[in-house]
N, CA and C atoms as a LAMMPS dump frame, in Angstrom:
ITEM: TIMESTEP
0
ITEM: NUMBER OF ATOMS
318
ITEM: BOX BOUNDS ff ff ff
-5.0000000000000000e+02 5.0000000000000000e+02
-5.0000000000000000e+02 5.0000000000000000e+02
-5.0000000000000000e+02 5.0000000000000000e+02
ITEM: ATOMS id mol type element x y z
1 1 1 N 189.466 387.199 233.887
2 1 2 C 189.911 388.333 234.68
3 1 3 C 189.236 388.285 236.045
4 2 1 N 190.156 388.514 236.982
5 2 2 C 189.383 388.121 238.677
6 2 3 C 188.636 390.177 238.502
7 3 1 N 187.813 390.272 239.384
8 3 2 C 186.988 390.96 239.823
9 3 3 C 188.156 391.733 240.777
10 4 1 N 187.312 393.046 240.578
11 4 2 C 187.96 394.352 241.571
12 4 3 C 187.236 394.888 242.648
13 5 1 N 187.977 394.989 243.027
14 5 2 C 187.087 396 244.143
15 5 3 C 188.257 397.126 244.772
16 6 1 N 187.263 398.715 244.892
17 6 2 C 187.667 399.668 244.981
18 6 3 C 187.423 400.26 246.26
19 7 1 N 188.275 400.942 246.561
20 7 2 C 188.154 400.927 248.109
21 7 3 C 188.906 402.86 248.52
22 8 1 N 187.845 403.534 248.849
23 8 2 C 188.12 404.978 248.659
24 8 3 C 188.316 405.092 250.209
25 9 1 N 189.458 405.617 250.827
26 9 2 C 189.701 406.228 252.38
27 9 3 C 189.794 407.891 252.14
28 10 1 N 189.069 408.229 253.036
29 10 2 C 188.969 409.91 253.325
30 10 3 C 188.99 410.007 254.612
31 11 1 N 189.054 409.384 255.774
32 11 2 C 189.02 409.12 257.222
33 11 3 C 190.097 408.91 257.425
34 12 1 N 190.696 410.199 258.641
35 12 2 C 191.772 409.854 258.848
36 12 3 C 191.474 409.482 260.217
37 13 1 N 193.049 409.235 261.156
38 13 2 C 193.506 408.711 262.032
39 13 3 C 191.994 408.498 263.337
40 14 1 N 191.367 409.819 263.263
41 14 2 C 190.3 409.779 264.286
42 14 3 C 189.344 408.882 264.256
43 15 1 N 189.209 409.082 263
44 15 2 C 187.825 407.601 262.918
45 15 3 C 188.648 406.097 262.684
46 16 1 N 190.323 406.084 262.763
47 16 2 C 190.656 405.175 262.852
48 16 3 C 190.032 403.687 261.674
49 17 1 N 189.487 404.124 260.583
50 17 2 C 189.133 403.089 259.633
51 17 3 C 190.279 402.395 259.159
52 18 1 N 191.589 402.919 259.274
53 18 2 C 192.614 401.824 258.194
54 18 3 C 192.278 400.438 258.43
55 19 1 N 192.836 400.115 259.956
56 19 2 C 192.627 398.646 260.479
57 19 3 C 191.15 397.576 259.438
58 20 1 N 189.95 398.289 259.721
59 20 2 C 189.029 397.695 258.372
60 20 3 C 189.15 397.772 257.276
61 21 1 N 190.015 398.949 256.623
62 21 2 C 190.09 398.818 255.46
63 21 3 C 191.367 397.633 254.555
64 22 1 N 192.359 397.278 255.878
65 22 2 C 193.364 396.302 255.733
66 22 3 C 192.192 395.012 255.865
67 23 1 N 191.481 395.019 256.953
68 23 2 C 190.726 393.46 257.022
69 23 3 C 190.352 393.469 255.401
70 24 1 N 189.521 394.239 254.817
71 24 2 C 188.533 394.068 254.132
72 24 3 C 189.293 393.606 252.177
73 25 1 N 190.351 394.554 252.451
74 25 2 C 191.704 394.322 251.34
75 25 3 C 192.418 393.224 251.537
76 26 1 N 192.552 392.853 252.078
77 26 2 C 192.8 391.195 252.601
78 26 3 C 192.326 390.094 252.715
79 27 1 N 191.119 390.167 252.762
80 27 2 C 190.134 389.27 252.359
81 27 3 C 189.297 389.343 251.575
82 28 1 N 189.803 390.202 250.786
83 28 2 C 189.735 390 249.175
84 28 3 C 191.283 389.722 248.049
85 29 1 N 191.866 390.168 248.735
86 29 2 C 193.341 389.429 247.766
87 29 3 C 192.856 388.141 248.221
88 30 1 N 192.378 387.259 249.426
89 30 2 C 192.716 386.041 249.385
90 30 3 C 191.898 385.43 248.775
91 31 1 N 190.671 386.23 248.352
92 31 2 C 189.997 385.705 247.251
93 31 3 C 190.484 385.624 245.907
94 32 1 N 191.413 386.177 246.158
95 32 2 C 191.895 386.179 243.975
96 32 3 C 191.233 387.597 243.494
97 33 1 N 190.795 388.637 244.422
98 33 2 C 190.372 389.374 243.531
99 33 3 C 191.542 390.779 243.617
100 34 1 N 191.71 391.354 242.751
101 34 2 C 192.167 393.058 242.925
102 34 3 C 192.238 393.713 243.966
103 35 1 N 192.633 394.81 244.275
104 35 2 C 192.407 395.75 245.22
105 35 3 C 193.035 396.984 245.002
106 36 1 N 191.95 397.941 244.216
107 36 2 C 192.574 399.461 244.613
108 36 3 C 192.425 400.215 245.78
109 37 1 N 192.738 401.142 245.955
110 37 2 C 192.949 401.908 247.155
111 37 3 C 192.681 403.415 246.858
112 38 1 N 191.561 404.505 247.231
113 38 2 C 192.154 405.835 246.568
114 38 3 C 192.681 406.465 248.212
115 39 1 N 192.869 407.046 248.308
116 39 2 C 193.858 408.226 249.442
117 39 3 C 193.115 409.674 249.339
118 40 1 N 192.128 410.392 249.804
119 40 2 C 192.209 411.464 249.994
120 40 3 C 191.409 412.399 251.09
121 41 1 N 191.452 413.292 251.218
122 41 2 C 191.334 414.455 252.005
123 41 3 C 192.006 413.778 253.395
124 42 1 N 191.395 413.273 254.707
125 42 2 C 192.11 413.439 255.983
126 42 3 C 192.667 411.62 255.638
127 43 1 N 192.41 411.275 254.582
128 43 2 C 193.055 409.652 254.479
129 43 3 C 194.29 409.761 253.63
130 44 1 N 194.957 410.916 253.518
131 44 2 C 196.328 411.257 252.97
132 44 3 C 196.874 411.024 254.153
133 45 1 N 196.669 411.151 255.223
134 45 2 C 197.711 410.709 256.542
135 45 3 C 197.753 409.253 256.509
136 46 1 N 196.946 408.838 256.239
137 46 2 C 197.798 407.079 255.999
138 46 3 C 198.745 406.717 254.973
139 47 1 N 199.054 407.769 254.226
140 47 2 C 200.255 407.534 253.207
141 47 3 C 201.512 406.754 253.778
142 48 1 N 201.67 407.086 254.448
143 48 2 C 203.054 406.446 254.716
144 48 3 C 203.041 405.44 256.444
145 49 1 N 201.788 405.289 256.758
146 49 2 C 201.663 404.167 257.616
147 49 3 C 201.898 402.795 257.44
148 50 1 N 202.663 402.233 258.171
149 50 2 C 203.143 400.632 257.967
150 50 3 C 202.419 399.381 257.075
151 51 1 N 200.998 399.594 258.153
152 51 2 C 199.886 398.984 257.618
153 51 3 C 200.202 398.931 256.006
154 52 1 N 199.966 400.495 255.615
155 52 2 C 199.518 400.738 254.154
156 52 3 C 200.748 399.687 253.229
157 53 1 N 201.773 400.232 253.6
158 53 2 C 203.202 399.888 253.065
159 53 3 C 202.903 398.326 252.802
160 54 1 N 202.701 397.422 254.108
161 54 2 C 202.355 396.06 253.972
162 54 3 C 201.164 395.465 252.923
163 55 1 N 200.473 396.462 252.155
164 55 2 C 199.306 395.996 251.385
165 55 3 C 199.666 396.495 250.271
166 56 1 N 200.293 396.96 250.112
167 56 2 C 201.174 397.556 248.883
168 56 3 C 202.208 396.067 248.249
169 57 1 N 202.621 396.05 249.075
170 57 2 C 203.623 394.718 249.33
171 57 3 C 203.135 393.386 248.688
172 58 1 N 201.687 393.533 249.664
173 58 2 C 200.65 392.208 248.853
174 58 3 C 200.047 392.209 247.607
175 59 1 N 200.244 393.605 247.059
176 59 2 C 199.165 393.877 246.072
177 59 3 C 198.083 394.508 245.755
178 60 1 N 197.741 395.161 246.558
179 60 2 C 197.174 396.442 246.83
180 60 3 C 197.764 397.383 246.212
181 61 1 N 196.909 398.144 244.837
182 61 2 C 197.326 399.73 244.418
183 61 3 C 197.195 400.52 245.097
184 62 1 N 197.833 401.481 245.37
185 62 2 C 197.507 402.229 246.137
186 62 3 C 197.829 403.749 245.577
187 63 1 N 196.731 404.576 245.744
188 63 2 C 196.905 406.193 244.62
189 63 3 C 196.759 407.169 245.561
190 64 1 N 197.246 407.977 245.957
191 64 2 C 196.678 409.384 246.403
192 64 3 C 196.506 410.584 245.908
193 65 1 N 195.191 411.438 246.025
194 65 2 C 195.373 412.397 245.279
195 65 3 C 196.362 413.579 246.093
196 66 1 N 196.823 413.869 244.748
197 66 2 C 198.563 414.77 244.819
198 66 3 C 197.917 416.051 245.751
199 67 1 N 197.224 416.795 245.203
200 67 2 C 196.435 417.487 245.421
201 67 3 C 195.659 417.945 246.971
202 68 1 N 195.373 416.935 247.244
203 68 2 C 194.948 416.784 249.155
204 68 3 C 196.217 416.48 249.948
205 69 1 N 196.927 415.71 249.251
206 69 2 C 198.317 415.276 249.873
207 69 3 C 199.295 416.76 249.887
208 70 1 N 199.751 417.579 249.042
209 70 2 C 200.404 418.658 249.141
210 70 3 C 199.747 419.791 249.798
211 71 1 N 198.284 419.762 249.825
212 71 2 C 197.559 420.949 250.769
213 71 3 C 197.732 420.76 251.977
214 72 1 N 197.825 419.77 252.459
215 72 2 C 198.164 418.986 253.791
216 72 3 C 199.734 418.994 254.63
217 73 1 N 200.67 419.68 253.672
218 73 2 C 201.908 419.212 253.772
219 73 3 C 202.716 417.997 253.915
220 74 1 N 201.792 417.391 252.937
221 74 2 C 202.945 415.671 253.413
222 74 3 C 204.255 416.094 252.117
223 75 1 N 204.454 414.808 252.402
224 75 2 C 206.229 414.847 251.705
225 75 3 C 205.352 413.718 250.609
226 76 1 N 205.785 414.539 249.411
227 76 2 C 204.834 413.349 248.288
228 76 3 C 206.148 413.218 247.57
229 77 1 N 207.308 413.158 248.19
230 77 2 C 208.327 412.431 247.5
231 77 3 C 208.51 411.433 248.139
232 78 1 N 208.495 411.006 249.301
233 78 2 C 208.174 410.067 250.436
234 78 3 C 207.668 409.096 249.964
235 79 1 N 206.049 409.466 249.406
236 79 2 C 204.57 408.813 249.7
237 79 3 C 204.828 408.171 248.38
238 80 1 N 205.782 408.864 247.197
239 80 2 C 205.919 408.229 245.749
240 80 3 C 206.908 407.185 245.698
241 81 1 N 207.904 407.941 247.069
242 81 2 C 209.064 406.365 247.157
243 81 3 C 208.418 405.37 248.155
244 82 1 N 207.707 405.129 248.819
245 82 2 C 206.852 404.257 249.768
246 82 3 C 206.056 403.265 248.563
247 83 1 N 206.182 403.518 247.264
248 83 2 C 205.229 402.859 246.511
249 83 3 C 203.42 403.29 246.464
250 84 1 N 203.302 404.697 247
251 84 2 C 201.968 404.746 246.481
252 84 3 C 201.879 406.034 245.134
253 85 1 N 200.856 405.732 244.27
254 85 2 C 200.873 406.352 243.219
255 85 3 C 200.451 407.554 243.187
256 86 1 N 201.021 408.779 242.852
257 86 2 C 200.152 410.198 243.102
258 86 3 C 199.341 410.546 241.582
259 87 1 N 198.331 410.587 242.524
260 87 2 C 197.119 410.939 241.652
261 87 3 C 196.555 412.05 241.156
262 88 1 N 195.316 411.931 240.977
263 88 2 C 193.98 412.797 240.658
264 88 3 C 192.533 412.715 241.086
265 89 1 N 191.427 413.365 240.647
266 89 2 C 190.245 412.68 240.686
267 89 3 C 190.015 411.939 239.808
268 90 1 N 190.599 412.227 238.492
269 90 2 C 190.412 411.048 237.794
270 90 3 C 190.585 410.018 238.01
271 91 1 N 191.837 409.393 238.388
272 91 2 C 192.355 408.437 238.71
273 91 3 C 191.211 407.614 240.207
274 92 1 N 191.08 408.52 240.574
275 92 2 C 189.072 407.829 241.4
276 92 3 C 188.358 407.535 240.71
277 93 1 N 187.902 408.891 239.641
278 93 2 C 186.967 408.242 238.726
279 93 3 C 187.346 407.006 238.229
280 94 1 N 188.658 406.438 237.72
281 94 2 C 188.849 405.528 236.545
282 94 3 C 188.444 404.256 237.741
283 95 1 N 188.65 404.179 239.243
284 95 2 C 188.875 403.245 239.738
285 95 3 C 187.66 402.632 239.966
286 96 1 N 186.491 404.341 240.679
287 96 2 C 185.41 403.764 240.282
288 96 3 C 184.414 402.578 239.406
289 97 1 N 185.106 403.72 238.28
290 97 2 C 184.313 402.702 236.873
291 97 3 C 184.908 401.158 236.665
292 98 1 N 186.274 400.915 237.473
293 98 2 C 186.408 399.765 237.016
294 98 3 C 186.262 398.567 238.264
295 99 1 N 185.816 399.119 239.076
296 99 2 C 185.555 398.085 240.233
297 99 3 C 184.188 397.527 240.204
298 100 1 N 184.705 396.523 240.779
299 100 2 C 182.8 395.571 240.606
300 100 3 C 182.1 395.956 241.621
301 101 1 N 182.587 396.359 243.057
302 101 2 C 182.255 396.632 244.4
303 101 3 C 183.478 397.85 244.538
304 102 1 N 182.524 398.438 244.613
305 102 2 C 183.43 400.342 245.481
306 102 3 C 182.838 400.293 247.379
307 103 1 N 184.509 400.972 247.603
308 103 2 C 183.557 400.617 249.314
309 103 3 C 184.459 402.023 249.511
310 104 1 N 183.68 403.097 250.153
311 104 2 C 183.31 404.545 250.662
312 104 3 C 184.145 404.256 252.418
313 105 1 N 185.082 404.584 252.955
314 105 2 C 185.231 405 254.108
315 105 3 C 185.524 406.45 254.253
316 106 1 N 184.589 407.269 254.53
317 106 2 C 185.058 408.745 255.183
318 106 3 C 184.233 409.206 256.041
């Protein structure tokens, strides 16, 4: 089984992290390894950014919690047909526990 790594966005557009968080998910698919993704509080606005869509594409899971996403007013019928998964905290927790390396952007 290749190795995971988990990768939590809470930073949205201002601190501008997607761009690293695509480097960093990318050079780890090209390692052979996993890549989850969680989505929440001001990193629900990358739901439906191109970027995201394209790492989805590669293999990248990608979850948001439902929860930050509907307080926010996004369209989480959108964000569910775009291919990302609506979540929970659990669904963090689970990603947590199963990644070998968790990486924190918020």
């Amino acid at each position: 089984m290749s190795s995971r790594l988990g990768i939590l966005l809470a930073s949205g557009p201002e601190e501008g992290d997607l761009p690293l968080v695509e480097a960093v998910a990318r050079a780890a698919l090209a390692q052979g390894r996993q890549v989850g993704l969680f989505l929440m509080d001001a990193g629900c606005s990358w739901a439906l950014d191109g970027r995201l869509q394209a790492l989805i594409r590669d293999g990248v899971e990608a979850t948001i919690c439902a929860m930050d996403a509907e307080a926010r007013g996004l369209d989480v019928a959108a964000i569910a047909a775009a291919g990302v998964h609506l979540g929970s905290q659990h669904d963090h927790a689970r990603l947590v526990r199963d990644s070998h390396r968790f990486l924190c952007f918020a």
